[in-house]
C-alpha positions in Angstrom: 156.3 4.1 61.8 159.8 5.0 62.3 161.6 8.6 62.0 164.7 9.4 62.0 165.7 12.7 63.0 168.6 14.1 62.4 170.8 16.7 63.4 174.2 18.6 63.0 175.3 17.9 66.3 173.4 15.4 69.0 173.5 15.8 72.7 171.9 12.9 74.5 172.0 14.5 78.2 173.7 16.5 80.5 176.9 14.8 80.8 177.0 13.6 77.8 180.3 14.0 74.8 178.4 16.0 71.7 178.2 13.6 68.5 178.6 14.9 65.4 176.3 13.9 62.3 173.8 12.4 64.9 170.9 10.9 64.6 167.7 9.7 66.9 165.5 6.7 65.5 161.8 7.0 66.8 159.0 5.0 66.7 155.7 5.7 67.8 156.3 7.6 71.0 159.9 5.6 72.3 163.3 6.2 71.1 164.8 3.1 69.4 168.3 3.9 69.3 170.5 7.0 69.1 174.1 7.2 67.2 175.8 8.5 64.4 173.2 9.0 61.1 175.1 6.7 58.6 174.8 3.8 61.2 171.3 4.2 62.3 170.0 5.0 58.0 171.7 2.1 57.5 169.8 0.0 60.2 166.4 1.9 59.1 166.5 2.2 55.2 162.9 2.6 55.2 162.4 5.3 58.2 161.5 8.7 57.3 163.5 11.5 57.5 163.8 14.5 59.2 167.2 16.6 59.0 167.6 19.4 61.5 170.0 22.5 61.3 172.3 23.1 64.6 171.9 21.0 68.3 169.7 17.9 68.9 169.0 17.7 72.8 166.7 16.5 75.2 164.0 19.4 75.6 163.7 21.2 78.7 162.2 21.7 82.1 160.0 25.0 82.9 160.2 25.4 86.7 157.0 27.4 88.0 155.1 26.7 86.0 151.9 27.5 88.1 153.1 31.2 87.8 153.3 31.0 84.2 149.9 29.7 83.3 148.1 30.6 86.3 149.6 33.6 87.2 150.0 35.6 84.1 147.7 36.0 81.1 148.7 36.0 77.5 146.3 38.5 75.5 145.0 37.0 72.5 146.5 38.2 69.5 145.3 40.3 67.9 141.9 40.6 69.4 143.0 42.1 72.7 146.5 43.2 71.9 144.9 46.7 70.7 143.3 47.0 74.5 145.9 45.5 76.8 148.9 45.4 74.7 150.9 42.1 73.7 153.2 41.9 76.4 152.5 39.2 79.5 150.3 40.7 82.1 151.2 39.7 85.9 150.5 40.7 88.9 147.6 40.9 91.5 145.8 43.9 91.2 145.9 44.0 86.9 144.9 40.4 86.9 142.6 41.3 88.8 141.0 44.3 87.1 141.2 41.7 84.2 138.5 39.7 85.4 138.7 36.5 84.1 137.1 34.1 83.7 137.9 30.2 84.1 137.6 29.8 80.4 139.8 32.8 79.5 142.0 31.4 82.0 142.0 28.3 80.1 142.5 30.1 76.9 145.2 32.2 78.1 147.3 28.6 79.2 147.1 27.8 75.7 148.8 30.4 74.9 151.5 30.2 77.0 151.6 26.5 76.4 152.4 27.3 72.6 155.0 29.7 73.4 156.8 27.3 76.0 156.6 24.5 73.3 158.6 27.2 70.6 161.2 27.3 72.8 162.3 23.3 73.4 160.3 22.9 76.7 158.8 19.5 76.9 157.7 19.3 81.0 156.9 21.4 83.7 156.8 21.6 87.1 154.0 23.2 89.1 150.9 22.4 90.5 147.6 23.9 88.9 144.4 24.6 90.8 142.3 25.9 88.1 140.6 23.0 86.1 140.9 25.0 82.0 144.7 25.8 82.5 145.0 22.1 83.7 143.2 20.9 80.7 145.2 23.0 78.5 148.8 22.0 79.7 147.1 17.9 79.5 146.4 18.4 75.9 149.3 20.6 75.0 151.2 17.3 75.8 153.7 18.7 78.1 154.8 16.7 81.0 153.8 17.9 84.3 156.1 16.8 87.2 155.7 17.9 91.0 156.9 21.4 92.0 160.8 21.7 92.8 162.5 24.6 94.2 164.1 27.1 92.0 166.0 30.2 92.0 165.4 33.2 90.7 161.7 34.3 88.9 159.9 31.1 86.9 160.1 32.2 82.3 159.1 30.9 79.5 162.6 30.1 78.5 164.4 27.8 81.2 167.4 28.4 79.9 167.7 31.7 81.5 170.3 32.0 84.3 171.8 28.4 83.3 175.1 28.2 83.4 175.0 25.4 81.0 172.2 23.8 78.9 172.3 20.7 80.6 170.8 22.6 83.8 167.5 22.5 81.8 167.5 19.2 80.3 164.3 17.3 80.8 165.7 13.5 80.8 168.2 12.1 78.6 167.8 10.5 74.7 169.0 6.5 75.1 166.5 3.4 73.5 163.4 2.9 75.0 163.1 6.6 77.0 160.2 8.6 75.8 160.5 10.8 72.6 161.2 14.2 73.8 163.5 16.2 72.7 164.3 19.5 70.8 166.4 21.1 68.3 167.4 24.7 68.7 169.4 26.5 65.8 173.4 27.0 67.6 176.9 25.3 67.1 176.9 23.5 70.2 174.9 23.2 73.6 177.7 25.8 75.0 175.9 28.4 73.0 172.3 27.6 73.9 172.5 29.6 77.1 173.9 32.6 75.7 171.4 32.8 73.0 168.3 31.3 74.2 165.6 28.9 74.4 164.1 31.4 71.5 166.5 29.4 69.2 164.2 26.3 68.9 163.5 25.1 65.6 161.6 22.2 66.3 160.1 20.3 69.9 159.3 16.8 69.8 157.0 15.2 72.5 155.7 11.4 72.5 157.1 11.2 69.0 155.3 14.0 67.6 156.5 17.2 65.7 154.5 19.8 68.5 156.5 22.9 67.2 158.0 23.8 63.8 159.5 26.9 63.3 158.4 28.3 59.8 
């Protein structure tokens, strides 16, 4: 089936000149063709639909991801949010105390998975050593790509410390490279590090709608 997403602005990679009115054509898990909406409605009459407010880019790339999902825990809301509050809990020793198991492990990855797919991450790198957290991030449908250095502490939005978007672009949107991309609520890809990853409004991964903001 073919969809057509389309956006205010499109941003096909890093280096790429922003197009206004633009449009990616999907179909099952590929891109088909990117360009300006007219053209590619024209070329599709029959594709479905889907217009998005502000940028269209490729989604992004969460560095450390091992630390994320394997060395913090998410509480589950709102069953242990009364007891250990809502906030991220890292370290050693109150991990520790915490003692969990591999399923609440597991559990806890899923979490975090969910929150790095509201904010336009479609990949991350890291290497995971405990079997539920690597199950989660598997059917979460991120990516997973081999650990590469980084500066400054791994978070849940990669944008963070960017000096431009493109610095956390995960691949670029051309015909025949995997469906992957986001859309975050912003004028242009200028403004995405100033305001955040936190201004997702959709993340598409193999073609799929993963996250909707409602």
């Amino acid at each position: 089936m073919l969809t057509l997403h389309a956006a205010e602005l499109l941003v096909t990679g890093p280096d790429a000149a922003p197009l206004e009115a633009g449009a990616v054509l999907v179909e099952g898990d590929r891109i088909v063709r990117t360009g300006p909406y007219g053209e590619l409605a024209a070329a599709a009459p029959h594709a479905r639909v889907r217009r998005w407010p502000g940028v269209l880019t490729p989604g992004l790339l969460a560095r450390g991801a091992d630390v994320l999902l394997e060395g913090t825990y998410y509480p589950d809301d709102p069953y242990e949010v009364t007891e250990l509050g809502a906030a991220p809990i890292t370290g050693a020793e109150a991990l520790e105390a915490l003692k969990l198991t591999e399923s609440r492990w597991g559990n806890s990855a899923r979490r975090g998975t969910q929150k790095l797919l509201a904010r336009g991450v479609v990949a991350v790198a890291g290497r995971f050593t405990i079997p539920a957290v690597r199950t989660a991030v598997v059917r979460s449908g991120l990516a997973v790509v081999p650990p590469a250095p980084y500066e400054g502490a791994p978070a849940l939005d990669p944008l963070i410390g960017r000096e431009s978007a493109g610095q956390a672009f995960h691949g670029v949107l051309q015909a025949g490279a995997a469906a992957r991309f986001a859309v975050f609520a912003v004028a242009d890809a200028a403004e995405l590090p100033v305001r955040g990853a936190t201004t997702c409004v959709a993340t598409v991964i193999g073609g799929r709608l993963l996250h909707r903001r409602r």
